[in-house]
N, C-alpha and C positions, 0 to 999 in steps of 0.2 A: 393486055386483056383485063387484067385485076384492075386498074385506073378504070377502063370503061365501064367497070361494073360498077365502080364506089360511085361515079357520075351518075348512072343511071337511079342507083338509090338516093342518091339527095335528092334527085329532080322529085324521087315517085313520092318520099317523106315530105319535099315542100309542098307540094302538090296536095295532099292529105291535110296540113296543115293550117294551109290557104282556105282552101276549103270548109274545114271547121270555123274559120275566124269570118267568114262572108258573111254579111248582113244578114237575117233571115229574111224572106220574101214573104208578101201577102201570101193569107194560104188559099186554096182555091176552092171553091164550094165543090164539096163532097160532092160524087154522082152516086145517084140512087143507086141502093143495094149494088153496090160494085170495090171489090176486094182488089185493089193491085199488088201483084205479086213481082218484086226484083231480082231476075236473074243474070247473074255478072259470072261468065264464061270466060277464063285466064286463058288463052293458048300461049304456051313456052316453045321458042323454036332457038337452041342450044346453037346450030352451028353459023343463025346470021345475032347471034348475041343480041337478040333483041325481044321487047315484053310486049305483046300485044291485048289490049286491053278491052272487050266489046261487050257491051251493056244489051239486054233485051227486057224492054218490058210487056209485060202477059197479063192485059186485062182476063180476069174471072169471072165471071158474075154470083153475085151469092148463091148461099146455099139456101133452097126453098126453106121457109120455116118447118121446123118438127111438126108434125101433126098430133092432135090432141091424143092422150092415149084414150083405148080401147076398152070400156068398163065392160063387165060381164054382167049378165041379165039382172036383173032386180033378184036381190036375195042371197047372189053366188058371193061367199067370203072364197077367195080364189088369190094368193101370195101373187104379184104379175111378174116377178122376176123365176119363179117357177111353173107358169102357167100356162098351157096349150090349148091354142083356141082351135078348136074343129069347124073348121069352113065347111058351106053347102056349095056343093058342084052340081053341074046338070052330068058332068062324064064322070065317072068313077076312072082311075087311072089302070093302067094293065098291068097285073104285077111280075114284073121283070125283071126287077134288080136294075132301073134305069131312072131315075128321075126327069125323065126328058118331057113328060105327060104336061099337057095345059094346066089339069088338076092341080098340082106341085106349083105352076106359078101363079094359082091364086091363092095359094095357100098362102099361111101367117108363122113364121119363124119361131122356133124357142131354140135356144144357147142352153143345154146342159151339159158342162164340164167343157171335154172335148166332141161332145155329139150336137147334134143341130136335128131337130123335130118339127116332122109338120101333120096334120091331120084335118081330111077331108072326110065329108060324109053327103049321102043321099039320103032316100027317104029309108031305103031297104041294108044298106051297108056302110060300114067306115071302115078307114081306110090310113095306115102311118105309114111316115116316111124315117128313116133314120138313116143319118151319114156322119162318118166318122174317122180320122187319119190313122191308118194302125201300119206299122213300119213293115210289118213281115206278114205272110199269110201262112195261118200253121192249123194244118190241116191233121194231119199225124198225131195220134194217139198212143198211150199207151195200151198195148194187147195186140197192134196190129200185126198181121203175118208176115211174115220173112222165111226166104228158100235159103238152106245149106245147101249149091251142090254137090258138093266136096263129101259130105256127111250124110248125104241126101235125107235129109230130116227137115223140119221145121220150130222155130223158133221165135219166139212174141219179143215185140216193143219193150225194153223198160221191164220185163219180167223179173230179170235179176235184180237182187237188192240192190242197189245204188248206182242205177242205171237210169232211172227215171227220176229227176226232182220238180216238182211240182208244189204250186204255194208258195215260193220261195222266189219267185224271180227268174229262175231259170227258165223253166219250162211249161207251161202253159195253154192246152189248145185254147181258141177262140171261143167263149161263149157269151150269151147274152140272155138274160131272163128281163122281160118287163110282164108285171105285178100289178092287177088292179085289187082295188079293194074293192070285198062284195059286204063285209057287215065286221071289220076288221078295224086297227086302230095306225093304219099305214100313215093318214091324214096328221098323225103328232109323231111317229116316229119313225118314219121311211120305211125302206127295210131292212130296220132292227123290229120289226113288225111278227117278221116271220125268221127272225135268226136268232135263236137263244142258245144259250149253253146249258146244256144234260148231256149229265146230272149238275144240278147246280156248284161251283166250284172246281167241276173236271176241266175247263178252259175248254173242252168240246160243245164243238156247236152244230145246233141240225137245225133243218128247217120243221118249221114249227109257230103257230102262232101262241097268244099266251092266254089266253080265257075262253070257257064255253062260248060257242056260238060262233065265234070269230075266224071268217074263211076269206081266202084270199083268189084270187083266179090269177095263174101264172102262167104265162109263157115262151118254152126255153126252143132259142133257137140258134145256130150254126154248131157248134160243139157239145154236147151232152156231159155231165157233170154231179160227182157228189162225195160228200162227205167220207171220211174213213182213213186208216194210215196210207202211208204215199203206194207202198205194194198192193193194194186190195182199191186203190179209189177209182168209179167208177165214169169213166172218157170213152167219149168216141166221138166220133163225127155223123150229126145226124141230117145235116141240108144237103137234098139233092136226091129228093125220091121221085120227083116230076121230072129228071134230067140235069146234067150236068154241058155246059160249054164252056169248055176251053177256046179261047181265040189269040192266034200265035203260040209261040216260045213262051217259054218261062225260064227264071233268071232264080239260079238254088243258091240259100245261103250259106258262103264257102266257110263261113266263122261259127257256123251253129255247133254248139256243146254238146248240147245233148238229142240233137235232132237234124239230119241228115237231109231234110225235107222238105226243108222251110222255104219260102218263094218271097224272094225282093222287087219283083218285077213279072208283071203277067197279067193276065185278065180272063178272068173265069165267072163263070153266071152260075146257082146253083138254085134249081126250082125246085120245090118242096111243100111242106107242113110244119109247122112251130108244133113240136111236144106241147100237148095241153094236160097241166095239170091243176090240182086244187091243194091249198096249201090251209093246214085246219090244226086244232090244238089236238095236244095229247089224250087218249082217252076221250074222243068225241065221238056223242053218241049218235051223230047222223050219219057216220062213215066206221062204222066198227067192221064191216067185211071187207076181205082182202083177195076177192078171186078177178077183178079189175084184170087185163090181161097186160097193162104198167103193173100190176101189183106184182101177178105172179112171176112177170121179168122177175122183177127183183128178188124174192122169195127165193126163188130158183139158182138164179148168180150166187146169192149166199150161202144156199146149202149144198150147189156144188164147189165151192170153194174153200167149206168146211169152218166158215166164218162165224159168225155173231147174228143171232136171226133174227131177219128184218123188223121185222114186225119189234123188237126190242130197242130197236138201236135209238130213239128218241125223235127219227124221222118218220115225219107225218105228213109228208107229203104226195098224194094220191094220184094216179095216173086218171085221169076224165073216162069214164066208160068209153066201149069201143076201142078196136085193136090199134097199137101203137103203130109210128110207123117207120117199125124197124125190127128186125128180129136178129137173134144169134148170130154169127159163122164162126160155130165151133163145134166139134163132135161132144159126147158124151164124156169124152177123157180129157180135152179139154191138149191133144197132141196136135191136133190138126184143124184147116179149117175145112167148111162144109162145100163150100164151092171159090170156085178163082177164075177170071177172066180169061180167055185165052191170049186175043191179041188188042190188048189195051191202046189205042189209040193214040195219045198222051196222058201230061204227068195227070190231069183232074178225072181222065176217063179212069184211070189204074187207082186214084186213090178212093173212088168212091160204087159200089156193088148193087148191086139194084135189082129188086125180082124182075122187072121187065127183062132185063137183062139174061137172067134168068129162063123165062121164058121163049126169050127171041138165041137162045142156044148160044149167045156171047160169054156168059158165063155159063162152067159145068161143074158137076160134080167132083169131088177130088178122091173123095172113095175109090172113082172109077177111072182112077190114072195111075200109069206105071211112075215110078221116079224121074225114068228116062222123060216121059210126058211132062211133069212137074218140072222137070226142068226145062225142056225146048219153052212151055207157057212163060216160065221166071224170066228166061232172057228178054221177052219182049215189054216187062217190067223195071226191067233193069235198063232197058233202052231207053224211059221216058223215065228213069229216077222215081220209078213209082213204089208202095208196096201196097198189100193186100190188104184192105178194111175188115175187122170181125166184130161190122155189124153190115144185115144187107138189108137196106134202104127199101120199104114197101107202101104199100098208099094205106093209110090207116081209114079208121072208118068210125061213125056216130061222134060226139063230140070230142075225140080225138083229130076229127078233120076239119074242127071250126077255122084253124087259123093258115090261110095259104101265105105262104112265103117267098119272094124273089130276091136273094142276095148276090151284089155281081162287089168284088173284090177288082179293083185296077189301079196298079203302081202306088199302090200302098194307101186307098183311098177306099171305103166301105158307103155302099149303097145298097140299105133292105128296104124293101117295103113288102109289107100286110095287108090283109083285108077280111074280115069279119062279119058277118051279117051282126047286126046291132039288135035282133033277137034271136037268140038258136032256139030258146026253148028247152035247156037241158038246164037242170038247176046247180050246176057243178060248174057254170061260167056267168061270168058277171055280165048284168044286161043294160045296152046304151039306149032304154028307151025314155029314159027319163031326163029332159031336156033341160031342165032346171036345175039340175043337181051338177054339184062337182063331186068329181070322179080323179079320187087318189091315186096314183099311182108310183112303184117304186121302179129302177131299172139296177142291173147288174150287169157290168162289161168287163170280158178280162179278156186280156192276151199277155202271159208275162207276169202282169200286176193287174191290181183294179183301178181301171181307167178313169173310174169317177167317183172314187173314194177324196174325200170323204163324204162331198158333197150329196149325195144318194142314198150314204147307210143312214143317215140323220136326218134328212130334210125331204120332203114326199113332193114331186109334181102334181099336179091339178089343173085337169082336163076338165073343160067347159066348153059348150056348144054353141057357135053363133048360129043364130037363128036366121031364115029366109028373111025374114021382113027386116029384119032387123039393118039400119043405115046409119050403123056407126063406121 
């Protein structure tokens, strides 16, 4: 056996070397644009000790040439490797949380970090697209409700000291703020535009921009988020006040530290409103009142928590007139929540509370349950690995409700899309009527860590409008 192997190597070695020593042949005239590719396929068959050797060649045909790039209108200074061109559609896309829409594939690509950008517009609306690979879906927050029925009490997320880490890598709900500039300096320096530190050298940092005049139009959506030490920072989960779909199973992750909740596997649609807020400097004289019903949230969280009073703390960040949309679930004492589902359907029905809900007598009061209640309701959350959100999901209203959102999460892959009237009319959101202009923008994504650091905190995207005539 060893003899017929050493035989077979000399053959295959002279053979090789023959080969290299042959004459070269005329060459043959090149065929137009045509790439040949050499694939040589080894099959090894061990027990008739023999090599069989079989060649395939795979004509290609080239690759069409690149197409010229794409300049933006006369005037637009617009970076193209940061740049998002807004295409005119006749259809505006349905906002779904689906990129499946015609809209979407006339649209024009942009590559930030790990997210990919598209934006359509008509005469009356525009309209983004954002998709993105995020490993885990983590919906869970800290403050959320949890049943003892052993103790028949109740108990929050993360409440205890060092139960909750966040910032850190550990733990993380999902969110996302994208930032346009309305008279702000986003356009030199991302957003570090609207993130400073105050007091100067505390290494704390609020949102905030840095000179008179300078406002920013922000909007935050899938998780809710903000500044402060790890016990008191302020999460929850705000998408899914239009509805929530679950579709199939979902798949919990059995390795998660600090959160029992997390989802590897699933597909869930969450319809909604982006939090609109306005982001302005300290001491600005166009926003000095704070009865905003985002403001007195927050006002309120603080002083019943016994905290540092908002209006102090070096965030300037304003809720847009018009009711937010999302309110409390916590009594007064801050022991219990204000209402709980009964029988939660699954795990995305159980994680997320909604006035409709509400009012369609799915969710009730807790006030008005015995223990024994409280807990027959717990088991059918425990059934679907759910727990109880304290915050409940409601429809906001005036430019609170400018921005509709559809995010569908599936097998570790994010699909949102937005849509906006490109004038509301409220002067606390930035206006897309001006077709000339580039339109700065910053974004913030975290799950975990910041997904587009560092690209985002220092360098600004720039939105520009292709226009209907326009046949470039």
């Amino acid at each position: 056996m060893k003899r017929l192997y050493s035989i077979l190597t000399i053959l295959i070695v002279a053979s090789f070397v023959l080969t290299g020593c042959a004459a070269p042949q005329p060459a043959a005239p090149p065929a137009e644009k045509v790439e040949v590719t050499r694939v040589v396929e080894v099959e090894k068959v061990v027990e008739a000790t023999r090599i069989v050797e079989v060649e395939k060649i795979v004509e290609v045909a080239a690759a069409a040439p690149e197409p010229a790039p794409i300049q933006p209108a006369a005037g637009i200074d617009a970076s193209p490797y940061l740049t998002l061109h807004a295409v005119p559609v006749d259809v505006m896309p349905e906002i779904d949380g689906s990129a499946a829409d015609e809209a979407w594939a006339q649209a024009k690509d942009l590559k930030v970090g790990v997210m990919n950008m598209k934006a359509v517009y008509n005469d009356e609306q525009i309209a983004f697209l954002m998709t993105w690979w995020d490993r885990d879906l983590s919906i869970n927050a800290r403050g959320t409700w949890n049943w003892d029925k052993d103790k028949q009490e109740w108990w929050r997320t993360g409440w205890e000291e060092g139960t909750w880490d966040s910032f850190k890598g550990y733990r993380e709900p999902e969110w996302v703020n994208l930032a346009f500039d309305m008279t702000s300096v986003v356009g030199t320096e991302g957003c570090f535009a609207f993130c400073h530190e105050y007091p100067p050298g505390s290494g704390k940092f609020h949102h905030n921009t840095a000179g008179t005049g300078q406002h920013v139009d922000n909007w935050g959506f899938l998780g809710k988020h903000g500044y402060g030490p790890l016990s008191y920072e302020d999460l929850g989960w705000v998408a899914g006040g239009r509805g929530v779909i679950q579709t199939g199973d979902v798949v919990i992750d059995p390795t998660a530290k600090y959160d029992q909740h997390q989802i590897l596997a699933g597909n869930i649609t969450f319809l909604g409103w982006a939090e609109d807020k306005i982001i302005v400097p300290l001491d600005d004289p166009d926003y000095p009142q704070t009865d905003r019903p985002a403001d007195v949230y927050c006002i309120n969280c603080h002083e019943d928590m016994g905290i540092i009073d908002w209006t102090k703390t070096g965030n300037t960040t304003y809720g847009d007139d018009g009711d937010i949309p999302y309110f409390e679930n916590w009594d007064e004492t801050y022991s219990r929540p204000l209402y709980m589902e009964t029988a939660p359907v699954d795990f995305a029905d159980a994680m997320v509370i909604t006035q409709d809900e509400i009012d369609a007598g799915e969710a009730v009061a807790v006030a008005d349950l015995t223990p024994a209640q409280i807990s027959e309701y717990w088991a059918n959350y425990e059934k679907v690995d759910g727990v109880l959100s304290h915050l409940v999901l409601t429809t906001p209203s005036g430019s609170q409700a400018d921005v509709l959102v559809g995010a569908n999460w599936t097998n570790g892959k994010w699909t949102v899309e937005m849509i906006r009237a490109r004038d509301t009319g409220y002067s606390d959101d930035v206006q897309f009527t001006d077709m000339e202009r580039v339109y700065d923008f910053g974004i913030s994504l975290w799950n975990h860590s910041d997904l587009l650091a560092p690209l985002m905190r220092f360098l600004p995207g720039k939105m520009v409008f292709d226009l209907k005539e326009d046949t470039r």
